[in-house]
N, C-alpha and C positions, 0 to 999 in steps of 0.2 A: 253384189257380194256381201253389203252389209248386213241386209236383211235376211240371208243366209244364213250368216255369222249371230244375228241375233235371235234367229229359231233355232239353230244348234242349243245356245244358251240355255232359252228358256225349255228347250225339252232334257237338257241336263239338269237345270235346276230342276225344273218339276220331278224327273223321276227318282233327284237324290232327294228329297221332299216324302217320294211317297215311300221310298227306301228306311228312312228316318223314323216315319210314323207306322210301317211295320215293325220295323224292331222294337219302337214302345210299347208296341201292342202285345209283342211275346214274349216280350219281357216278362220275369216272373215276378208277380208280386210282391212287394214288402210284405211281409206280418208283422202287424202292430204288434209291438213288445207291451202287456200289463207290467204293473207296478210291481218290483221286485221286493217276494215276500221276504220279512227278514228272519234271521234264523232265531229258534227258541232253543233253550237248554232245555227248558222240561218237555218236550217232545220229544228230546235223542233220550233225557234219562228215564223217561219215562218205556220206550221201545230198549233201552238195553235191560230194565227192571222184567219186560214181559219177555225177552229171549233168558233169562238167568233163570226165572221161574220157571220156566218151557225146559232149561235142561237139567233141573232138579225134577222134573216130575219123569220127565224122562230116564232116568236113573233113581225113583221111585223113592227118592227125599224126601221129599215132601206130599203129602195127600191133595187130591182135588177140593 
C-alpha cells in the first residue's frame, strides 16, 4: 500500500510541477518600463504658441 501511496504522490507532484511551468509559460510578459521622460514647459509653450498662430491664420490675422 505504501508504494501506491508513494506513486499517487509523485504523479501529483509531477503534474502540479508541469501545471506550474505552463502557467509561466503563458504567462504575459512584463515590458520593461524606460526611464520616465520628464516634463518640459517649453515644449507645452512652445505647441500652445503653434496652435494660437494656427487660429489666427485661420481667421486670416495674421499673414503666412
Amino acid at each position: 500500500m505504501k508504494s501506491r501511496r508513494g506513486t499517487i504522490a509523485a504523479i501529483t507532484a509531477a503534474v502540479a510541477a508541469y501545471l506550474e511551468e505552463e502557467a509561466k509559460a503563458l504567462a504575459p510578459a512584463v515590458p520593461q518600463v524606460g526611464p520616465a521622460v520628464a516634463f518640459s514647459p517649453w515644449g507645452s509653450s512652445g505647441r500652445e504658441e503653434i496652435m494660437r498662430m494656427r487660429m489666427l491664420w485661420q481667421r486670416r490675422i495674421v499673414s503666412r
